[in-house]
C-alpha positions as CSV (number, residue, x, y, z in Angstrom):
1,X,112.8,119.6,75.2
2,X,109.7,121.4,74.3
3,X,107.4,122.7,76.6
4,X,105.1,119.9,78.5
5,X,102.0,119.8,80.4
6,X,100.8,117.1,82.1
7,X,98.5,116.0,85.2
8,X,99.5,113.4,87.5
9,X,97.3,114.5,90.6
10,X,93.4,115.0,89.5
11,X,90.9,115.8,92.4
12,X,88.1,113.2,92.9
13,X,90.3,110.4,91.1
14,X,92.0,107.1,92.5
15,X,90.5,107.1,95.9
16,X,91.1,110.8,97.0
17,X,88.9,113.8,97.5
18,X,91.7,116.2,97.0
19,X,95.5,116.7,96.3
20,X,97.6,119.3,97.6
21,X,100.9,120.0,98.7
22,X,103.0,119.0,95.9
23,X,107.1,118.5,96.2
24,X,109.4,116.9,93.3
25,X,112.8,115.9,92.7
26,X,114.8,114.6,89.7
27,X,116.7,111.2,90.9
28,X,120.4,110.3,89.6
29,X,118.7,108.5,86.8
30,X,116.4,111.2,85.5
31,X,113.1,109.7,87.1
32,X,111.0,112.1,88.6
33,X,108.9,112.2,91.7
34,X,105.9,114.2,92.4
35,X,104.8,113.9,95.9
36,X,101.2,115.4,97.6
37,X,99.0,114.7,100.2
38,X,96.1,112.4,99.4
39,X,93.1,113.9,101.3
40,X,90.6,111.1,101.1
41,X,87.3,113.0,102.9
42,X,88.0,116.4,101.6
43,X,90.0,119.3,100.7
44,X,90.5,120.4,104.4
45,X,94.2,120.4,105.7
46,X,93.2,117.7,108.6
47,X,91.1,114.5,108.7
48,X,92.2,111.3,106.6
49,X,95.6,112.5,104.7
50,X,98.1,109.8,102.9
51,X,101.3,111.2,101.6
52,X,101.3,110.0,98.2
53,X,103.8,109.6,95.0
54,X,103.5,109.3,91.2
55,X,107.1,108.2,89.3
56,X,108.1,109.8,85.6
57,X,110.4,108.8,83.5
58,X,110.0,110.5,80.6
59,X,110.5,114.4,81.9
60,X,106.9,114.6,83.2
61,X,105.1,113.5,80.1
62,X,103.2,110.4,81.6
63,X,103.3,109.2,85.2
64,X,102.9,106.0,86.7
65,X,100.2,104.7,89.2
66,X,99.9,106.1,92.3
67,X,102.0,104.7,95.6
68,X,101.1,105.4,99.2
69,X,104.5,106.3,101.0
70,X,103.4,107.2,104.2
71,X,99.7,107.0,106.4
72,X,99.4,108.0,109.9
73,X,98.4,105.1,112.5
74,X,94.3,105.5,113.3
75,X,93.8,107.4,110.1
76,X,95.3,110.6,110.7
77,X,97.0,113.2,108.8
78,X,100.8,112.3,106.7
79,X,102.0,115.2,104.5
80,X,104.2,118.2,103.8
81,X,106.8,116.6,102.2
82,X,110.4,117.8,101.9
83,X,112.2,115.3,99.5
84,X,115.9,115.4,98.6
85,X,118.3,113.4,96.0
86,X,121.8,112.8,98.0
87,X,124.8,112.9,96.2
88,X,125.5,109.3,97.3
89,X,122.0,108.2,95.5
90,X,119.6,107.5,98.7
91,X,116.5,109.7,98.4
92,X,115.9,111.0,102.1
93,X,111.9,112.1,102.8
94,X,111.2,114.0,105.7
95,X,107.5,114.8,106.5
96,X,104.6,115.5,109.0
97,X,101.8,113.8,111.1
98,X,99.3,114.4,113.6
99,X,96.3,112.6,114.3
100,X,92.6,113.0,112.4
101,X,91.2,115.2,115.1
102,X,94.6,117.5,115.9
103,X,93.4,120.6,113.7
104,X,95.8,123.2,113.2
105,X,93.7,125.9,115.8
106,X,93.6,123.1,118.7
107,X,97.3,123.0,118.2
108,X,98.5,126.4,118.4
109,X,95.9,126.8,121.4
110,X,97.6,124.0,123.0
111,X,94.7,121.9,123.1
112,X,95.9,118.7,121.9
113,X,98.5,115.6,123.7
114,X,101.8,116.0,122.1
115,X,101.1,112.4,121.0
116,X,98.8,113.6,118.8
117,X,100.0,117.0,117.8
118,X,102.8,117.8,115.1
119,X,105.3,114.6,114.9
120,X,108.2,114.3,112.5
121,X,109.5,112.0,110.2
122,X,112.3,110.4,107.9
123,X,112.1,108.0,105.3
124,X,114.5,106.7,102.6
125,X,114.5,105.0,99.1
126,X,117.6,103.1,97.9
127,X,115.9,102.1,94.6
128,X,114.7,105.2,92.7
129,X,111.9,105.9,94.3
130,X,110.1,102.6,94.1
131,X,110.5,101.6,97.3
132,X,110.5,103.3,100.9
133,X,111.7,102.6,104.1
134,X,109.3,103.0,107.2
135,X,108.8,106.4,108.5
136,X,111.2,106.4,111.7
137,X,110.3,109.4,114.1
138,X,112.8,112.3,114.9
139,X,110.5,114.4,116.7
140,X,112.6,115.1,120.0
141,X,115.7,115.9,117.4
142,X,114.1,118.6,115.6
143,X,111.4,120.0,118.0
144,X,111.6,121.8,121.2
145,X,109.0,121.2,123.1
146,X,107.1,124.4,124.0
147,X,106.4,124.4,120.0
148,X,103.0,124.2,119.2
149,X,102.1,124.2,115.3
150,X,105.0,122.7,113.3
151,X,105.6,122.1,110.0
152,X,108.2,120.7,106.9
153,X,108.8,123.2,103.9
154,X,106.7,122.5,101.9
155,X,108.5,121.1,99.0
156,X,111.6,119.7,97.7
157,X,114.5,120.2,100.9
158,X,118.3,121.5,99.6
159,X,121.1,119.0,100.1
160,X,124.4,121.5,100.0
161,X,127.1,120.6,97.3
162,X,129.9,123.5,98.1
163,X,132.2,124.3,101.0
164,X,132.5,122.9,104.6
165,X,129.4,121.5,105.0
166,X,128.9,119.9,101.1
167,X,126.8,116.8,101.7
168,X,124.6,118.2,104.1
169,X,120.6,118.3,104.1
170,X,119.1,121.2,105.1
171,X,115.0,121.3,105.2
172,X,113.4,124.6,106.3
173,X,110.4,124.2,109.0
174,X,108.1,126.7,110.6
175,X,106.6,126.4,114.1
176,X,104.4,128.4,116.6
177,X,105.9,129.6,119.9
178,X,103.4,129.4,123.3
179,X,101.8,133.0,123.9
180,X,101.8,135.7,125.8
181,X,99.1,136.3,128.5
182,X,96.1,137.1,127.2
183,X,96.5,135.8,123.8
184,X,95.3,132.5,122.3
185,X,98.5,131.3,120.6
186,X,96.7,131.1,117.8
187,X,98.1,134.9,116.5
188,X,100.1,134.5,113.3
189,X,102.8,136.9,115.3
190,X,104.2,133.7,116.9
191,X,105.0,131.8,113.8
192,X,108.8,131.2,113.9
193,X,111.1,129.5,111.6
194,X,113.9,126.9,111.9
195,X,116.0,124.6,110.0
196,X,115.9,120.5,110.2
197,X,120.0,119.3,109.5
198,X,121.6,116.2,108.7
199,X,125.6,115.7,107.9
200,X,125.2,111.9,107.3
201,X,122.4,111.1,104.7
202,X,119.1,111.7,107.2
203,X,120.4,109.2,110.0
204,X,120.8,111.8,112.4
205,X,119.8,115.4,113.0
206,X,119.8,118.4,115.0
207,X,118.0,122.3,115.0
208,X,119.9,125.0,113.0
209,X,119.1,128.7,112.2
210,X,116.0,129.9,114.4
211,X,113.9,133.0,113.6
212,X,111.4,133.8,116.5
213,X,110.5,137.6,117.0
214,X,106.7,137.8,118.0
215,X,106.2,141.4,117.4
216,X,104.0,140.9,114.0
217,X,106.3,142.2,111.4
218,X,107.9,139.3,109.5
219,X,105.7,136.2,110.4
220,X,107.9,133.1,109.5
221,X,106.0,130.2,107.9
222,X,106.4,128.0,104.8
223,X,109.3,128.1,103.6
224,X,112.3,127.4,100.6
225,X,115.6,127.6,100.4
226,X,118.2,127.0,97.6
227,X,122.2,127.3,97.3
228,X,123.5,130.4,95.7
229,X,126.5,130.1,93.7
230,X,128.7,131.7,96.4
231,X,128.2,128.5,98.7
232,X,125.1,130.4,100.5
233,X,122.0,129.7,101.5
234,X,119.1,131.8,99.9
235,X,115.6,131.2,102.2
236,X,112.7,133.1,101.4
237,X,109.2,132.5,102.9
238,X,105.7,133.4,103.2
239,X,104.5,135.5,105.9
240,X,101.1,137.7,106.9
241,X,102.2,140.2,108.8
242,X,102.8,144.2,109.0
243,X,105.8,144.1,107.0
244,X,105.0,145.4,103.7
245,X,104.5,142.7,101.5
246,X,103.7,139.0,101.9
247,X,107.1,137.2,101.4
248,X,110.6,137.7,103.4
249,X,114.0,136.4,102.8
250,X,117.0,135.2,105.1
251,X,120.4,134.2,104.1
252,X,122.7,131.8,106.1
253,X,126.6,131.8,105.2
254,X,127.0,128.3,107.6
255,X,125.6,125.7,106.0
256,X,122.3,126.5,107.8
257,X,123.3,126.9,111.2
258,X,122.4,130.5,111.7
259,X,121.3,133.4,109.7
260,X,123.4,136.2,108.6
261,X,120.4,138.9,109.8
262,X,116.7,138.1,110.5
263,X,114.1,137.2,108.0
264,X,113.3,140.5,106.1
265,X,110.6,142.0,104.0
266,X,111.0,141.3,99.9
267,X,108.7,143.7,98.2
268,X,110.0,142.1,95.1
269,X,108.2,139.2,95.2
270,X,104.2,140.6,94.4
271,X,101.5,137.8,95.2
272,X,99.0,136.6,97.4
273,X,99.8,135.0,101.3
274,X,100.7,131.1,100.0
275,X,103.3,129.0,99.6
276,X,106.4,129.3,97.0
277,X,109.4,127.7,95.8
278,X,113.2,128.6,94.9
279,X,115.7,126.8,92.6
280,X,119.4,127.9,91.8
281,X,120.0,127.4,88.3
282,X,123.5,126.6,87.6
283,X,124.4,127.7,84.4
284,X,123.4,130.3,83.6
285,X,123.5,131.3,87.0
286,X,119.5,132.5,88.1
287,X,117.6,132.0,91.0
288,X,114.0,131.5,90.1
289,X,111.5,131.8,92.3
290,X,107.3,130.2,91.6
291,X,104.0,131.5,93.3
292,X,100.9,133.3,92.2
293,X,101.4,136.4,90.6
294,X,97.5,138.4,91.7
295,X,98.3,140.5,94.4
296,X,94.7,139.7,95.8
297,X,94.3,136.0,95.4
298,X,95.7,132.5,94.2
299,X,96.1,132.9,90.8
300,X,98.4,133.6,88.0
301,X,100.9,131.4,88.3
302,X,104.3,132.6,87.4
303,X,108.2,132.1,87.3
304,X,110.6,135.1,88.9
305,X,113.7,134.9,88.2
306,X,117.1,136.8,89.9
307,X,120.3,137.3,88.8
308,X,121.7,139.5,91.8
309,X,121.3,136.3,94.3
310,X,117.6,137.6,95.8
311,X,118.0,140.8,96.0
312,X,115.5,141.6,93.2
313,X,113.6,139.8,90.9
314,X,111.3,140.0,87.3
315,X,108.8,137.8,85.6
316,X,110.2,135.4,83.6
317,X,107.3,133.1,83.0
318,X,104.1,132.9,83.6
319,X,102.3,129.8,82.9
320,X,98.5,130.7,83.2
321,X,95.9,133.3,84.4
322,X,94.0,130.6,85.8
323,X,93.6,129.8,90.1
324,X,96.4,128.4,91.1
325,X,98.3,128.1,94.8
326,X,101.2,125.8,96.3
327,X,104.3,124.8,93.9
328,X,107.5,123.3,93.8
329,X,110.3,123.7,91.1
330,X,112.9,121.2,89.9
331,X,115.2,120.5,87.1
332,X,114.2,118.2,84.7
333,X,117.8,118.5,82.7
334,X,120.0,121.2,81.5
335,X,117.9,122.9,79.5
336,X,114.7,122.3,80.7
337,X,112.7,124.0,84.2
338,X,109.9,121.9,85.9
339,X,107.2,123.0,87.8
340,X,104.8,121.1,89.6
341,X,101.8,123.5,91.1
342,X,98.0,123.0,92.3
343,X,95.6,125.1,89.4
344,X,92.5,124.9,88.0
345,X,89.6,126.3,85.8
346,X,87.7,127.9,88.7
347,X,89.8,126.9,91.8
348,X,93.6,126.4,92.7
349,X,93.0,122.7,94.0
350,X,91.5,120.6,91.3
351,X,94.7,119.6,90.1
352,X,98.4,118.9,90.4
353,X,99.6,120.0,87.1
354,X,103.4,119.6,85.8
355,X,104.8,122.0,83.3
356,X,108.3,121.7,81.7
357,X,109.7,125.1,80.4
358,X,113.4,125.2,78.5
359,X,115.5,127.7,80.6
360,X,115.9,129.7,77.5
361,X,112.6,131.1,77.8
362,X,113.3,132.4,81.2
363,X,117.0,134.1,80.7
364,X,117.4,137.8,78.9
């Protein structure tokens, strides 16, 4: 496949101020899905925000016309979605709502009802995508309830295909602890991270790893995972803290359950605070990894890859020097990478842009 570009998300077009947020996944039959939030009034991360869906099924080339997936009741806020393909076929969604007014500060000062705070969600398709079930809540499964902010991946969520736990979903979440006296809550040193698991397909599911340290040095927030070759679980995720650097990487030998050690610094990984993607390429074995490349802002958009499972990395493509932010990486086939990421000519979010890149480009 030669290399493609495409746009299916374009600011200011089919009802929408904005997009943002993209997540994809390849389905059984080779369609893909690119998911974002619709943000109808503007690019802000609260307000009006439909989680929204555009189906390809010719490896990203065209896309299809735009389905809403999931609104919030009273015209609140639907997004950060964390898609997965099961083995078994069903497509299992999980994402986030809170209400219009419920902005990220009021939360993590504890100024909102938990009705209206930071609510969580499954859905399913049994059809390729065309079609989705309700959203069905799981809040009280996957939240404790002194946690303030909260929040899915974003991006696509791992389903495990090796060892004991093969067949089980694991999605990555971040949420803020209450604070200490004297403090707001609204201090990035009381980000923590979690997992979201389900062994049966997204019916049910419980909390795995946790990562809460409030001391400032590794600030857990958005985060990826993939499965190594080994039958581990490689998580890396962004943090601003004192920690040298701006990402940080965990592994979990259980399926998820716990981690091996803490989150800890990865200097490797040179960029801007944002959001980021990993994807275990099978054959040959890489991890790649996709974020901004400028140390001092959201641009430059480029591919790392690993061959020693994380522990260090190199460019292997970059795709632009223009603006660019949030990203998400999937396989298109078995020769081909593809990488679905916000970018534009003088700002990250005036599209959602999805580039196709044969593996052989990215491997020495």
């Amino acid at each position: 496949m030669a290399v493609v570009d495409s746009v299916p998300f374009r600011a200011g077009t089919e009802g929408y101020h904005t997009y943002r947020i993209p997540a994809i996944v390849a389905t059984g039959s080779g369609t893909l899905l690119a998911f974002a939030e619709g943000r109808r009034d503007s690019a802000g991360d609260t307000g009006r925000i439909d989680l929204v869906l555009k189906r390809s099924g010719d490896g990203g080339r065209t896309w299809g016309s735009l389905q809403v997936v999931a609104t919030r009741d009273g015209g609140g806020t639907a997004g950060n979605p964390a898609p997965v393909v099961t083995a078994g076929g069903p497509i299992v969604l999980v994402t986030v709502q809170n209400a219009a007014s419920a902005t990220e500060q009021k939360i993590r000062r504890g100024q909102v009802k938990a009705e209206e705070g930071r609510r969580v969600y499954v859905q399913r398709s049994e059809d390729d995508g065309v079609t989705w079930s309700p959203p069905r809540e799981i809040t009280t499964s996957v939240k404790r309830r002194e946690w303030r902010w909260y929040a899915t991946t974003p991006g696509h969520a791992l389903e495990l295909r090796a060892g004991t736990h093969a067949g089980r979903i694991v999605v990555p979440g971040n949420h803020s602890l209450p604070p200490a006296k004297g403090d707001t809550g609204a201090e990035g040193k009381y980000d923590g991270g979690h997992g979201l698991l389900s062994d049966d397909d997204g019916e049910t599911w419980t909390l795995g790893y946790l990562d809460d340290d409030p001391d400032g040095r590794i600030n857990v927030n958005e985060t990826t995972a993939a499965e190594l070759p080994d039958g581990r679980i490689y998580l890396n995720t962004r943090t601003d803290s004192t920690a040298p650097g701006t990402r940080a990487d965990a592994y979990s030998s259980d399926g998820g359950q716990t981690l091996e050690a803490p989150f800890r610094a990865q200097e490797g990984l040179v960029g801007p605070v944002v959001e980021g993607s990993v994807l275990q390429w099978p054959d040959p074995e890489v991890l790649l990894f996709s974020g901004p490349a400028d140390p001092d802002s959201r641009a430059r958009m480029t591919i790392r890859a690993s061959e020693d499972a994380g522990r260090t990395w190199r460019d292997a493509h970059t795709l632009s020097s223009l603006p660019a932010a949030y990203s998400d990486l999937v396989a298109v086939d078995r020769e081909t990478v593809g990488l679905l990421y916000e970018t534009g000519d003088s700002g990250p979010y005036a599209t959602i842009t999805f580039a196709a890149i044969p593996i052989a480009d990215m491997i020495r």
